[in-house]
ZALONU-899855 format. One record per residue (C-alpha): residue in one letter; x, y, z. Coordinates in steps of 0.02 Angstrom, whole numbers, padded with zeros to 5 digits, always signed. Each point is the difference from the previous one (the first is absolute). Layout:
BEGIN
AXYZ/...
# end
This chain:
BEGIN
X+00000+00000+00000/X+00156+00121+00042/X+00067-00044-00168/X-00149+00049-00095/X-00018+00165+00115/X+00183+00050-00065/X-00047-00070-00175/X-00140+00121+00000/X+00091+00140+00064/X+00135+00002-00107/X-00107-00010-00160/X-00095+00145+00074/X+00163+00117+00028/X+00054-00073-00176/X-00167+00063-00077/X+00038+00175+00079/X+00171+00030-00034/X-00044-00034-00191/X-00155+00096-00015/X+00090+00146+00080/X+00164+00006-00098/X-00005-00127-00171/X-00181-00043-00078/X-00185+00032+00083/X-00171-00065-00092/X-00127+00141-00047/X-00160-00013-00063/X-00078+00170-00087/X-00158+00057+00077/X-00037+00144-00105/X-00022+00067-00185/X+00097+00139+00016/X+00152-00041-00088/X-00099-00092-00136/X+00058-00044-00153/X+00160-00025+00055/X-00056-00117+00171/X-00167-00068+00028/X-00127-00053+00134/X+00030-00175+00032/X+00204+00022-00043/X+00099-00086+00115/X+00184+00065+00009/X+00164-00058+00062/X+00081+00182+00068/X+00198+00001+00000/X+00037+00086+00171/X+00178-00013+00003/X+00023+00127-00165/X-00029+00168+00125/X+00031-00074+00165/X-00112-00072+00137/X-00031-00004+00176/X-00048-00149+00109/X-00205+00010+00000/X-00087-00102+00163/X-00155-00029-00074/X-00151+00054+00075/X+00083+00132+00146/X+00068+00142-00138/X+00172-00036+00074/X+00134+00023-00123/X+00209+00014+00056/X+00151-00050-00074/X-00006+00086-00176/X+00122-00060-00134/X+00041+00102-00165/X-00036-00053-00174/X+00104+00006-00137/X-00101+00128-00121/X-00093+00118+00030/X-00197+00036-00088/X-00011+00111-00137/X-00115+00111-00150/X-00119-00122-00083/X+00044-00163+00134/X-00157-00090+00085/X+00018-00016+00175/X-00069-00049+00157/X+00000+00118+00176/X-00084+00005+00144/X-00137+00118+00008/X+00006+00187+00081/X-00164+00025+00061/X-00026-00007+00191/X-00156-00100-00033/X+00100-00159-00112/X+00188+00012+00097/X+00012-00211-00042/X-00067+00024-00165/X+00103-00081-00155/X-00041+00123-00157/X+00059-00009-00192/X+00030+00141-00110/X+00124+00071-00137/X+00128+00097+00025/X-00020+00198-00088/X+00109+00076+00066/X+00159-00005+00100/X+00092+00123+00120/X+00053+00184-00082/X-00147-00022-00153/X-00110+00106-00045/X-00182-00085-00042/X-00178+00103-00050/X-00122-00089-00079/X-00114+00069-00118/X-00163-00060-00082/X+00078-00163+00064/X+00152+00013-00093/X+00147-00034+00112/X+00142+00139-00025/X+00162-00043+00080/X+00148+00123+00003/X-00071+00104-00145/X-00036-00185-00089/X-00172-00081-00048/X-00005-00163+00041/X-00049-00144-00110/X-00104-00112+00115/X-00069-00161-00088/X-00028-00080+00146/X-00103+00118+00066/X-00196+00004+00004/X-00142+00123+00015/X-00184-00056+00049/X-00138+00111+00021/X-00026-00014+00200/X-00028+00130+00112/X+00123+00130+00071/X+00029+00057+00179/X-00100+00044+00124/X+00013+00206+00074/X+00082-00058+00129/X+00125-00087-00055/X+00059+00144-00146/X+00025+00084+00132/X+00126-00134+00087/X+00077-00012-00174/X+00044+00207-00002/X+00052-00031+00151/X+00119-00119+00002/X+00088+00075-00177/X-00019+00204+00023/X+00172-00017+00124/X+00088-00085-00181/X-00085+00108-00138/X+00103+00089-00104/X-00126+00080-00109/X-00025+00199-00022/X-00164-00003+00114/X-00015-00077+00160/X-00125+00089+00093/X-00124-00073-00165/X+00061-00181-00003/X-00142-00115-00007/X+00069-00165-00066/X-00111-00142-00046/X+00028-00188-00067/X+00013+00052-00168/X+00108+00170+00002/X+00141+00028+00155/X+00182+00086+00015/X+00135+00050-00056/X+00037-00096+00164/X+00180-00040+00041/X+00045-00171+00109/X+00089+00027+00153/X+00172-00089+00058/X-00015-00201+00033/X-00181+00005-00060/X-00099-00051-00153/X-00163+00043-00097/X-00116-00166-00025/X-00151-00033-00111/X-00104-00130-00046/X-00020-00044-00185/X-00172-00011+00017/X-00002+00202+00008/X-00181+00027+00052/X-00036-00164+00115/X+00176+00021+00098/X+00031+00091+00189/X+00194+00066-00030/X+00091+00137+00013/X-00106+00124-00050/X-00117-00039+00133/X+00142-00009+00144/X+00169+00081-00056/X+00156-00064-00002/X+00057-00185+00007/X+00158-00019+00155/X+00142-00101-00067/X-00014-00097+00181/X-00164-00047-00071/X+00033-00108-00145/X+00002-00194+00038/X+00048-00072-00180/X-00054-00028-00193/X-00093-00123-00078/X+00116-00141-00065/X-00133-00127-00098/X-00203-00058+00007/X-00003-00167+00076/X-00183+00001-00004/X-00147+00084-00065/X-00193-00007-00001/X-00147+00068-00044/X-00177-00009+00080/X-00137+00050-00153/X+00001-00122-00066/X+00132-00112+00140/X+00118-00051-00103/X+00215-00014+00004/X+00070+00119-00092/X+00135-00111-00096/X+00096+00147-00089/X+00054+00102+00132/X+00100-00147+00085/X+00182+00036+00024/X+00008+00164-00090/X+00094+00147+00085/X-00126+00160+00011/X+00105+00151-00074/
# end
């Protein structure tokens, strides 16, 4: 019985260790970064690319960070852990827009980065509806302190039109592809370097639920 007790345990610390610093299963919940993942996508997430800290699951506890060997960057899908007070635990994927030191607007949904538009094939506009009052608000909010445009005091970003914004030090600026069915940066600032976990590294798994069915396709391919 002792045997099995330290059998048990040391699969369990085993199953830690590499969830927090090599490989972790994730499953997406959420259409917002449709085409490129779907609902029903299940995901093996490379943690050890950006670094990762020992995660005791279930408390919130995390200690003993390592470093990574790269470092995320314009364009790259990856996966953080969220900023809002009311989802600290929560595992999010989005793109990468923009990077520390650029300068992103965004106008009639046309991405402009560094005095660039962006060609975005992967990204996808459905006719859903925009924020509430309340939470424009939040948005001017949290981007008025990195505006760079000639008129503060009449800012009044939306979804669709924002910036010139430019991305602070050691943060990043994150979207969904799925540009009007996504909760990102626009909604909530700035992504903290501290906060991103890993990237994507292949689709073990996927299904769909109307009709139920596996979707054969997607297995093993590498979302980009």
């Amino acid at each position: 019985m002792i045997s099995w007790a330290k059998s048990i345990g040391f699969a369990l610390v085993l199953w830690i260790v590499l969830r927090s610093y090599l490989v972790e299963a994730f499953r997406i919940p959420s259409p917002s970064m449709e085409n490129t993942l779907l609902v029903g996508d299940f995901l093996f997430v490379n943690k050890a690319i950006y670094g990762g800290e020992l995660q005791i699951p279930l408390t919130g506890i995390r200690l003993l960070p390592i470093k990574g060997y790269a470092e995320p960057h314009r364009d790259g899908v990856v996966i953080f852990r969220s900023v809002e007070a009311a989802t600290p635990d929560l595992d999010i994927v989005k793109r990468v827009i923009g990077e520390a030191g650029d300068t992103l607007q965004m106008v009639h949904d046309t991405i402009i980065r560094n005095h660039v538009r962006l060609a975005e094939p992967y990204a996808l506009y459905l006719d859903l509806g925009g924020p509430a009052v309340e939470e424009l608000r939040q948005m001017r909010a949290h981007q008025l302190p990195h505006y760079v445009g000639r008129d503060p005091a009449h800012y009044q970003p939306t979804t669709h039109d924002w910036g010139p914004l430019v991305v602070p030090p050691d943060s990043f600026w994150v979207m969904g592809d799925n540009r009007n069915d996504s909760r990102d940066s626009r909604y909530w600032g700035f992504l903290p370097r501290s906060h991103i976990e890993g990237k994507p590294l292949i689709i073990y798994f996927s299904i769909a639920t109307d009709p139920l069915r596996i979707r054969w396709g997607r297995l093993l391919h590498t979302p980009r």
